[in-house]
KOLSE-978376 format. One record per residue (C-alpha): x, y, z; residue in three letters. Coordinates in Angstrom, 2 decimals. Layout:
BEGIN
px|py|pz|res
X|Y|Z|Ala
...
This chain:
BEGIN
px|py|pz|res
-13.09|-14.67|-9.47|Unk
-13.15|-12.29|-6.50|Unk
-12.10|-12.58|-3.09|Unk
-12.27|-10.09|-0.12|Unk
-8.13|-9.95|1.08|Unk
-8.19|-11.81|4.22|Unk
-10.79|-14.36|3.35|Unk
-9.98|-18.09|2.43|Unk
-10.61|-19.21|-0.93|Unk
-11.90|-22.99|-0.81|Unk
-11.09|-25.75|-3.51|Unk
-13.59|-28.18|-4.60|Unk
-13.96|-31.07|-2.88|Unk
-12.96|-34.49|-4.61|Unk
-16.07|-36.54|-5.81|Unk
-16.66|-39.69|-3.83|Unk
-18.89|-43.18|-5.53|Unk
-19.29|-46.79|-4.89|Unk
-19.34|-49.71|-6.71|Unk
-22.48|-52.15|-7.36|Unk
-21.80|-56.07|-5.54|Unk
-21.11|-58.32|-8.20|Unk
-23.60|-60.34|-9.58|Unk
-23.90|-63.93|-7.40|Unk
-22.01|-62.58|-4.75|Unk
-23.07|-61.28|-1.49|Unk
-22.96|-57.67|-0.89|Unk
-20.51|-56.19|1.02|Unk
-20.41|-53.16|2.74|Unk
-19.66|-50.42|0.37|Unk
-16.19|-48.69|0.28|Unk
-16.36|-44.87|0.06|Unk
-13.09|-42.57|-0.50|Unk
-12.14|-40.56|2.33|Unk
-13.41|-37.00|1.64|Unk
-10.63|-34.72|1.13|Unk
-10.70|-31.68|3.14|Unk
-11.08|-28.15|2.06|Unk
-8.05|-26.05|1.47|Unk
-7.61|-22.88|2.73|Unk
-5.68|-20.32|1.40|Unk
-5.29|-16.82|3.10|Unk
-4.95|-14.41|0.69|Unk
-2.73|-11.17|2.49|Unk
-5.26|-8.20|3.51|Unk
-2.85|-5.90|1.82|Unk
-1.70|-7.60|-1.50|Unk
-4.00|-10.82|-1.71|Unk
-1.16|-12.74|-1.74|Unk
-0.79|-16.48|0.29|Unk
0.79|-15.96|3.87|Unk
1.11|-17.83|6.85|Unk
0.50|-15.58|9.72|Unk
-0.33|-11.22|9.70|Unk
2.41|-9.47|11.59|Unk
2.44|-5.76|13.13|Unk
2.40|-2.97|10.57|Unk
5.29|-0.48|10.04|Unk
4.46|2.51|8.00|Unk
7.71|4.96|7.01|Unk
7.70|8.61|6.15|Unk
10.18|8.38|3.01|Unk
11.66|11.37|1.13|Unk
11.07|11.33|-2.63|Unk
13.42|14.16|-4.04|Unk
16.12|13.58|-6.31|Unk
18.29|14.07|-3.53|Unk
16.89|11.36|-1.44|Unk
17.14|8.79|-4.11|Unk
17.71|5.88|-4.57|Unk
15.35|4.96|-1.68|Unk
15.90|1.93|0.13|Unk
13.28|-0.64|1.25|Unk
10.07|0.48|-1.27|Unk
10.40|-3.00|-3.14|Unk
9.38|-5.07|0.06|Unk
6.74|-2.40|0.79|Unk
3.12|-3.75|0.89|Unk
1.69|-0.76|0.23|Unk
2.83|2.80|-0.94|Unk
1.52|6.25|-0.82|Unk
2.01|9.37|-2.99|Unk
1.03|12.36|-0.63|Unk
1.53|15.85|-1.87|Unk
3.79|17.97|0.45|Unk
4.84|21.69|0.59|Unk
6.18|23.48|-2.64|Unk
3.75|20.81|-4.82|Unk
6.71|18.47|-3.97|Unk
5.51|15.09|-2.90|Unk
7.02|11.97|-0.12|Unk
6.32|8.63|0.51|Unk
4.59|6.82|3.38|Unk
5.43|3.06|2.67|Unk
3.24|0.23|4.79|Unk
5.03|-2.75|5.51|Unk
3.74|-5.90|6.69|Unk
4.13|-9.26|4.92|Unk
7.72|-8.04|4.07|Unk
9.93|-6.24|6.23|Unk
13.36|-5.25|4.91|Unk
15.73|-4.77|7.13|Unk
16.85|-1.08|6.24|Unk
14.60|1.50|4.97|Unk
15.22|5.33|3.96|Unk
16.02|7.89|3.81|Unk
13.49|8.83|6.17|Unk
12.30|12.65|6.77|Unk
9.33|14.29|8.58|Unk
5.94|13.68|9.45|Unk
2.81|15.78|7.77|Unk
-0.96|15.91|8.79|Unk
-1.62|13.71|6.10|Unk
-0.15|10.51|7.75|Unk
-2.23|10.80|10.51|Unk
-5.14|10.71|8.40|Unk
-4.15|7.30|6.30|Unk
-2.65|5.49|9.78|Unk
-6.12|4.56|11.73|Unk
-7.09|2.19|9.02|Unk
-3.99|0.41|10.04|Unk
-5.28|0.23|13.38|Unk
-2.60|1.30|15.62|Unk
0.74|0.74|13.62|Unk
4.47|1.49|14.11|Unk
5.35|5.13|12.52|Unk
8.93|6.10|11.56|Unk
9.66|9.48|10.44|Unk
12.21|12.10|11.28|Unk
11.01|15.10|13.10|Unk
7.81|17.20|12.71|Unk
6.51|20.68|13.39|Unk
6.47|21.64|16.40|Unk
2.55|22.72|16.42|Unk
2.03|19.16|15.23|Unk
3.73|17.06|17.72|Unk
1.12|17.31|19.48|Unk
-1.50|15.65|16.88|Unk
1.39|12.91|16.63|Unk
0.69|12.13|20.20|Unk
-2.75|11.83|19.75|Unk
-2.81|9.94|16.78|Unk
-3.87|6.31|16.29|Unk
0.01|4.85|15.63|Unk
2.57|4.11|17.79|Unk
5.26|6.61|17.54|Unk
8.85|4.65|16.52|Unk
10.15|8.53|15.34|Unk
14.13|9.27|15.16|Unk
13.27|11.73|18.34|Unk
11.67|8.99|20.59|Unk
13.41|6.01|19.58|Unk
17.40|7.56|18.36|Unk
18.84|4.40|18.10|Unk
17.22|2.27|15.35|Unk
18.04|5.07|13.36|Unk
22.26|5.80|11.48|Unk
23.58|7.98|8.66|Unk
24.22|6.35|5.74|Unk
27.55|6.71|4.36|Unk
27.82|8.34|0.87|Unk
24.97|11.09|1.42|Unk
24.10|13.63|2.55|Unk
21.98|15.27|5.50|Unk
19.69|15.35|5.85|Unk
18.85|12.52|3.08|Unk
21.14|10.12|4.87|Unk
18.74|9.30|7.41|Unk
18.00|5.30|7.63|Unk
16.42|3.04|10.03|Unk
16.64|-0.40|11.07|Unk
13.30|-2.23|11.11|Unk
13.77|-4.67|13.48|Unk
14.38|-1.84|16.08|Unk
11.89|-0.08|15.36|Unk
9.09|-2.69|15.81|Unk
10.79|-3.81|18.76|Unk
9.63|-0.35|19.98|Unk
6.50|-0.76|19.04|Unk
4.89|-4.31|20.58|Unk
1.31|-3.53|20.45|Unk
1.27|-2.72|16.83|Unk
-1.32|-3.40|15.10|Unk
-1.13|-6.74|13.07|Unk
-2.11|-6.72|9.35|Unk
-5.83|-6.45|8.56|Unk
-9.10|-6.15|6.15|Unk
-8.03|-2.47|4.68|Unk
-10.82|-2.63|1.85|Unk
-8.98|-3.76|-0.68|Unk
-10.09|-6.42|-3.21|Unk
-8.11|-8.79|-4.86|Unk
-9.03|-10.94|-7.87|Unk
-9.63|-11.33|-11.45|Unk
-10.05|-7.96|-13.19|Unk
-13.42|-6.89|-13.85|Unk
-14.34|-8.34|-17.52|Unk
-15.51|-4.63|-19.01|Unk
-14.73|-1.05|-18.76|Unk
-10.55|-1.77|-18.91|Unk
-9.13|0.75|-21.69|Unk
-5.68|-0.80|-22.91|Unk
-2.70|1.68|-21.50|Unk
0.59|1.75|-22.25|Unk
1.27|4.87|-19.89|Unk
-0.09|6.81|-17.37|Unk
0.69|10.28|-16.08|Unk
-0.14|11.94|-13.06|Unk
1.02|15.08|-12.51|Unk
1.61|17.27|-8.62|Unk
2.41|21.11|-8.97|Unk
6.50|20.31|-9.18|Unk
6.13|16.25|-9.24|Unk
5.66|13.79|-12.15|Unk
4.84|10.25|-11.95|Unk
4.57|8.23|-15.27|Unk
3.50|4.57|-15.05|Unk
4.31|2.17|-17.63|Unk
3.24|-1.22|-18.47|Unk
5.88|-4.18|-18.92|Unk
3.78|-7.29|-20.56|Unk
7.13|-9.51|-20.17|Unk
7.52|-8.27|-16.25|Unk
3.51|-7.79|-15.90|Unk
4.47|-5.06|-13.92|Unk
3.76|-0.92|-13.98|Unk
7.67|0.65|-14.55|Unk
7.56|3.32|-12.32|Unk
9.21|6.90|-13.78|Unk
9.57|10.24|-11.72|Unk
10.14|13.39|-13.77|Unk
11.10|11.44|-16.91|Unk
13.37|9.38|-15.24|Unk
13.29|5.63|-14.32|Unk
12.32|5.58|-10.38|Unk
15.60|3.03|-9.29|Unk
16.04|1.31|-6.06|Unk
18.90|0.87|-4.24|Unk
18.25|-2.59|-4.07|Unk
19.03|-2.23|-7.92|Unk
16.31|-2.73|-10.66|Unk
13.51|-0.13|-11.58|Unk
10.26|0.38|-8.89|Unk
7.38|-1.21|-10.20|Unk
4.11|-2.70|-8.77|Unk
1.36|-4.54|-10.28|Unk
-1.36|-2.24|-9.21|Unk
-1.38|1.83|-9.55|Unk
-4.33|3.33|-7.79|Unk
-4.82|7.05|-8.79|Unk
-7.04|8.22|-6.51|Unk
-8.46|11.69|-6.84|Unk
-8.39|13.76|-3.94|Unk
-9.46|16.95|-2.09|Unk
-6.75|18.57|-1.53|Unk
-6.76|21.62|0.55|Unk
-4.42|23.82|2.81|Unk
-3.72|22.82|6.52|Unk
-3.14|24.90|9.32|Unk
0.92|23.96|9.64|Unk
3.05|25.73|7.72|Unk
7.14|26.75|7.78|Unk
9.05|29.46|8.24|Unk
8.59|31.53|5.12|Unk
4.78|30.38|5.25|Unk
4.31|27.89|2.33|Unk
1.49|25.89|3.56|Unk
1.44|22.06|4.31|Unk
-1.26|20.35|1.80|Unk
-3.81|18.44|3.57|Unk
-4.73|15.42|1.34|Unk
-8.33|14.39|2.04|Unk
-8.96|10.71|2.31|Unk
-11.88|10.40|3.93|Unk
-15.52|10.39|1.92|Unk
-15.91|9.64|-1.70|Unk
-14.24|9.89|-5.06|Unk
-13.64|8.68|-7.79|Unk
-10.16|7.04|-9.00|Unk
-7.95|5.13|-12.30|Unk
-6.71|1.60|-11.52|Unk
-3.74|0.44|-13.68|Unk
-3.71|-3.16|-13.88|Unk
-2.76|-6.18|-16.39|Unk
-1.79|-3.31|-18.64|Unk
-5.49|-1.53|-18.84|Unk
-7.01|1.70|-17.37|Unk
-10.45|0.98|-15.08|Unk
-12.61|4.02|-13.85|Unk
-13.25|3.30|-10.36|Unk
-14.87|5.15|-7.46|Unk
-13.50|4.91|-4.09|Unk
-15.14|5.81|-0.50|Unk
-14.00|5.53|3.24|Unk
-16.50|6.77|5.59|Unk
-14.60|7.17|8.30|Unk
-10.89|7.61|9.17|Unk
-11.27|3.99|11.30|Unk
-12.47|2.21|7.80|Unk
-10.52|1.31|5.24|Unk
-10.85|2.63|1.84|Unk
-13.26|0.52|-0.64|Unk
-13.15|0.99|-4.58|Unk
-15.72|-0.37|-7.13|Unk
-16.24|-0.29|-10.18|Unk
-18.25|2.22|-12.30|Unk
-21.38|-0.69|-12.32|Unk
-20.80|-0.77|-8.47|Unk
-18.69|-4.57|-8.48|Unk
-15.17|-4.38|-6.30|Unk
-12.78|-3.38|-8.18|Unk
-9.88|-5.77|-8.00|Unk
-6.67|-5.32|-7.26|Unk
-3.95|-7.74|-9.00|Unk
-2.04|-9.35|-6.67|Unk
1.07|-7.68|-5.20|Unk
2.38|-4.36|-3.81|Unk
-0.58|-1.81|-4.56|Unk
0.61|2.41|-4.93|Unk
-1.79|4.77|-4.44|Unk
-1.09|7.93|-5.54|Unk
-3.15|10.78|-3.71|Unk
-3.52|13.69|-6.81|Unk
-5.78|16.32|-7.28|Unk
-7.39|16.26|-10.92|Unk
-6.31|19.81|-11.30|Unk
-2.59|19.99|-9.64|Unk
-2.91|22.85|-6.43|Unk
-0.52|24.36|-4.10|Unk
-3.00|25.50|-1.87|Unk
């Protein structure tokens, strides 16, 4: 079964028959059952799962150091991305939509690479906390509305317990208060369905490896989930529990230097996500060579299978990590 996210899935309709008159009596009109009408199900354009209406889109810059952990807010996430940062370190931008927690964090700063991702989105909300100055700028330009600690102070606090600047948190409702044109959820390419019936390689563990970051993915039959591991260690919420998703997208990346960089000149990465590529998608505990390709920065980002068939997604939150097949700091 396959089914675009967004689109309705129809049941079959109930058979309907008559009876023959009985022999020596006079016909009568026949009775016919009342046709039952179709169901429709909406299947969520970002995790194929049932909803009742799309809501605007809040995507959070989220730090994803050792420090900064245990992040708050990544379970309800729709969607999360991997993006490399500077020193081969790498941070989160979570998408939330059907779920919106009410807390999120710790938050920390823009890169180029977010405003890359955010158009497929259409216009959404954007938290982070601070940028370079050179790029505030492209911020303003960019297709999102900006909900940022600078422009919109108080739906942000400092947690207590941490430290800056990993104490940084935000309240969601605020911020999308900020923001009431965001864009609501829609089609972002993404496929949801039964998995494709060949090319799966049974998994028990994936790696993918940054310059000074390590993600290891490993499948739980009982939770029919990916466990989710950073640098040999279980990736915890604060929620409590381990992270985990039912779908890992690796997807295989250009990755190249930008023109920002910091004080003592180490480079921000720019992560390339527009174009084609090819990708690994962890699901139902098996390994699927995919190929992925978003022609423009407007579309959202299609994946298929080696044959050319859409390559499902199991239903749920979906990570994609952004790597390089050969780890860079460029």
């Amino acid at each position: 079964m396959i089914w675009l996210a967004g689109a309705a899935v129809l049941l079959p309709v109930a058979a309907c028959s008559s009876d023959e008159p009985a022999p020596g009596r006079a016909p009568q009109a026949a009775t016919v059952a009342p046709s039952e009408e179709p169901e429709e199900v909406n299947a969520h354009p970002f995790t194929g799962k049932p909803y009742g209406k799309l809501k605007p889109v809040l995507a959070v810059k989220i730090e994803n150091t050792a420090a900064g952990k245990p992040q708050l807010g990544l379970k309800s996430a729709d969607v999360v991305y991997v993006e490399q940062v500077e020193a081969g370190l790498t941070r989160l931008m979570a998408v939330f939509s059907s779920k919106v927690p009410a807390k999120v964090g710790p938050v920390r700063s823009a890169r180029i690479s977010d405003l890359h991702i955010a158009p497929q989105f259409g216009k959404p909300a954007f938290s982070y906390s601070g940028a370079q100055s050179k790029m505030l700028p492209f911020i303003a330009e960019a297709s999102l509305y900006d909900v940022g600690d600078t422009r919109n102070p108080g739906a942000y606090f400092r947690q207590p317990g941490r430290f800056a600047p990993y104490n940084l948190f935000a309240n969601t409702k605020q911020l999308l208060s900020a923001a009431p044109k965001a864009s609501k959820a829609k089609d972002i390419g993404f496929t949801f369905g039964d998995a494709p019936a060949e090319g799966g390689v049974d998994r028990k563990s994936y790696t993918v490896k940054w310059p000074a970051a390590r993600f290891t993915f490993t499948w739980s039959a009982a939770k029919k989930q990916w466990m989710i591991w950073q640098d040999g260690k279980k990736d915890m919420a604060a929620e409590g529990g381990q992270l985990s998703a039912p779908t890992i997208v690796v997807q295989y990346t250009k990755t190249e230097r930008s023109e920002f960089h910091d004080s003592n000149d180490s480079y921000t990465p720019l992560v390339n996500t527009t174009g084609k590529g090819t990708a690994m998608v962890l699901r139902d505990g098996k390994a699927f060579k995919a190929n992925w390709e978003r022609e423009s920065e407007e579309d959202g980002t299609t994946f298929t299978t080696q044959s050319g068939e859409p390559m499902n997604f199991a239903p749920g939150q979906v990570w994609v990590a952004l790597a390089s097949r050969k780890p860079v700091i460029p």
